[in-house]
N, C-alpha and C positions, 0 to 999 in steps of 0.2 A: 493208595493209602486209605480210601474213604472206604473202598469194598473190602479190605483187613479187618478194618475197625467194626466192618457189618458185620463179617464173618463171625467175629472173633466173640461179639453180639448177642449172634445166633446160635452158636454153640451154646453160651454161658446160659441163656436163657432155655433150651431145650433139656442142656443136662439138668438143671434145673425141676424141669418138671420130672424128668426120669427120677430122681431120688425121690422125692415127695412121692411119684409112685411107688418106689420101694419102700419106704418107711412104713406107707401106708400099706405095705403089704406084708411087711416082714418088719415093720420096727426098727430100732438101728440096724439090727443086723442087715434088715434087708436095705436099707439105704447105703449098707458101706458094700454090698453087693451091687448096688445098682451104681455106684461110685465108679467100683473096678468097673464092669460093666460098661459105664459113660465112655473112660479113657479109652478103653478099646475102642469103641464104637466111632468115637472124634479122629481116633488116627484112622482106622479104617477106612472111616467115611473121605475122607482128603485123599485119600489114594486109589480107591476103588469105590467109589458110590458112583462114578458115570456106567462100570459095569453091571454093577447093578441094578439100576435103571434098565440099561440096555438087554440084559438077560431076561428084567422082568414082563418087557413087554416082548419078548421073543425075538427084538431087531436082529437085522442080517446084513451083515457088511457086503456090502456091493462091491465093484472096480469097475472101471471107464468100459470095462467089454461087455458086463454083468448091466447093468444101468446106465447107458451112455450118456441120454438126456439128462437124468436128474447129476451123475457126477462133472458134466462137462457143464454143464451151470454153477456149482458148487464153485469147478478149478477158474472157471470166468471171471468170479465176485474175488476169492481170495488171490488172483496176479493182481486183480483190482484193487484191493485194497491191501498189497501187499502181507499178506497175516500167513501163515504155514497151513499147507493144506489137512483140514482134518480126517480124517474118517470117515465113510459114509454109510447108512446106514438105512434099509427100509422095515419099515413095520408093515405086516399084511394083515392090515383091520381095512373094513368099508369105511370106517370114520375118517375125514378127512381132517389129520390134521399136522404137526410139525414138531420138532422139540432139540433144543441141542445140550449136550451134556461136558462136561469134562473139566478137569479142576483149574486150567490155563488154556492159551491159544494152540501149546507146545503137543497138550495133549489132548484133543478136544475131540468130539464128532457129533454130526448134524444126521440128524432121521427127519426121514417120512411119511407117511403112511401110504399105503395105495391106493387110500381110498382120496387122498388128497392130490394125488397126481392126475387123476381121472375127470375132476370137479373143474381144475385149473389151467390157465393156458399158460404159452410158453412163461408170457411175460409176469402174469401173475405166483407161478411159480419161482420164477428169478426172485422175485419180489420178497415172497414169503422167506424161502435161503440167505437172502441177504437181512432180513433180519433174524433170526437166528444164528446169523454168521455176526451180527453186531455185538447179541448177549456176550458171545465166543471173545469177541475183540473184549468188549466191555468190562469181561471176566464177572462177566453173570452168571454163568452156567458153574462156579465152584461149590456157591452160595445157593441155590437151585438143586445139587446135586447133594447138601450135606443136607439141607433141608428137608427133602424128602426121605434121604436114608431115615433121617431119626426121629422124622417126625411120623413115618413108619414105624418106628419101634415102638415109638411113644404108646400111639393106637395100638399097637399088640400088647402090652404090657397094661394095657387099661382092661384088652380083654381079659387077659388073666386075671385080676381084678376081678372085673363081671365072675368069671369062672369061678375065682377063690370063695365067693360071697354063698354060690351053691354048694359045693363042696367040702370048703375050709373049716364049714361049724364057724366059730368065734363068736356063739352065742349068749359067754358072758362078757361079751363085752360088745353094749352095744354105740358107746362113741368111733368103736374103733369101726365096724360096721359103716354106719352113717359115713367115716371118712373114705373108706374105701368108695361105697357109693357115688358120692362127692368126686370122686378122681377117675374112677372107671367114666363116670359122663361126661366131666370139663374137662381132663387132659386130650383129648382128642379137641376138642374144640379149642383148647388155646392153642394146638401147636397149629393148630389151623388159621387161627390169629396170627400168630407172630410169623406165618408165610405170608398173608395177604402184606401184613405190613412191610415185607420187603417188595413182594411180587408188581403190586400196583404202579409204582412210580417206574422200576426196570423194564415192564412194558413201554411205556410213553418213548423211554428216550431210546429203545431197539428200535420202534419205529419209525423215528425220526433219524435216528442212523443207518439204518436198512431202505427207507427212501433217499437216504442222499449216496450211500451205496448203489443203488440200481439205477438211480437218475428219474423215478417214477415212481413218485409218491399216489397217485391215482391208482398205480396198478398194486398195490399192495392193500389199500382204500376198498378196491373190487375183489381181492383175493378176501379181506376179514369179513366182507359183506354175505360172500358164497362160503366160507367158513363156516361161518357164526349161524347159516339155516342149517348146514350140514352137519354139523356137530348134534344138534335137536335130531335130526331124523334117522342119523347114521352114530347112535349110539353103541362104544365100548364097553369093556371091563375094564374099567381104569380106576386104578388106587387111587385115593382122594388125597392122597398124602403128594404125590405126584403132579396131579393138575395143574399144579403152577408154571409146571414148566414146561408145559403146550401154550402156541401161539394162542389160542382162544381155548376158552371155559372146556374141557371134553364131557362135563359133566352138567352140560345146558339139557334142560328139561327134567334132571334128579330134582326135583323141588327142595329137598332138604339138604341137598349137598349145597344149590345154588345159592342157599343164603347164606353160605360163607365166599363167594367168589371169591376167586383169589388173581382175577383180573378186572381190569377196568371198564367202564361201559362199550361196548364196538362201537355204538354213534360215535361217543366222544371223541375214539379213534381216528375213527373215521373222517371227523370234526377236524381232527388235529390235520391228519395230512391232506384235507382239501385245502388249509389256510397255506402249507406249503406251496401248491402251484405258484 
């Protein structure tokens, strides 16, 4: 009920800024374009925003033959906690990191990168699976996955913006100018706000569901710890619009992406699941 009423939220507040983009681009007209636009965008994203994700960063569905380790810990955690097996999927970046997608548990799937397989041992990587298998239970990953679709578009439609400003002329009019100016630079940063505001808190409680999942809140403690330097040193191309829905920050050490984090502090993390012992 509660993650409906986020969703439901999160849409209204993203199309939201989509129109104000349009108008700001196109005037009514272009707000009743970015309208049509929206509703597309809102159905599509519920149906197919986890394949999008997963195409963007190039994921490659694996099976039990293809990836044994990583998918026979996947099938361990979900007999364990009862839930339908999802999907599995590896990214080959050096970054070590995790992320799971899908709009229910029914259709869901968990990635990983190689470079986080490599960093991780058996237990710490149970660890990490099992919480991204919690987002999956939790029905985080719907809200995560629409998030990013459109808060993806948002940023691209700011660019144009940017773009229309060189181009477009509209140099009698220069309120309209200033506005576009105005949207081209905060729309990207609010949709970046209204992901943190969901993102922050859905961390804490995967955590804490993902260690009582594996039975080893420590090992998941030492997985964000060996994370959180590897992400700094073993840097992606990773869309910012996205970040959210990696275990940890992918974007630790962009100095100006960081000041929007769209995760919580790792100490505190960290903090959190030593008090579990």
């Amino acid at each position: 009920m509660m993650n409906g009423i986020r969703t439901t939220l999160l849409l209204a507040s993203l199309t939201g800024l989509m129109l104000l983009i349009g108008g700001a681009l196109g005037g009514r007209g272009g707000m009743m374009i970015a309208l049509l636009f929206s509703l597309v965008m809102n159905m599509g994203t519920y149906w197919y925003s986890d394949k999008i994700v997963l195409k963007m960063y190039k994921a490659k569905e694996v099976t039990a033959a293809e990836a044994p380790a990583l998918y026979g810990i996947v099938r361990g955690l979900v007999d364990r906690a009862n839930m339908p097996m999802p999907k599995v999927y590896i990214v080959d970046t050096p970054m070590p990191n995790a992320f799971a997608t899908g709009r229910d548990p029914q259709h869901a799937a968990v990635a990983a990168t190689t470079g986080i397989m490599k960093i991780l041992d058996k237990d710490e990587l149970e660890a990490v699976m099992a919480h991204e298998l919690a987002h999956v239970k939790n029905r985080d990953t719907l809200i995560s996955s629409v998030a990013a679709t459109i808060a993806g578009v948002i940023t691209f439609m700011a660019s144009m913006a940017q773009w229309s400003l060189i181009f477009g002329g509209r140099d009698d009019d220069a309120g309209n100018i200033v506005g576009v100016i105005a949207m081209a630079i905060l729309a990207p940063i609010a949709a970046m706000i209204i992901q943190m505001a969901i993102s922050r808190s859905r961390e804490f409680g995967a955590d804490a569901s993902g260690a009582q999942l594996c039975g080893r809140p420590m090992a998941l403690a030492s997985a964000l710890a060996k994370l959180e330097g590897g992400a700094a040193r073993a840097q992606a191309d990773v869309n910012p619009s996205t970040a959210h829905m990696f275990i940890v920050n992918p974007l630790k050490g962009k100095k100006l992406a960081s000041l929007f984090s769209t995760h919580p502090a790792t100490e505190e993390r960290i903090a959190r699941l030593s008090a579990m012992r």
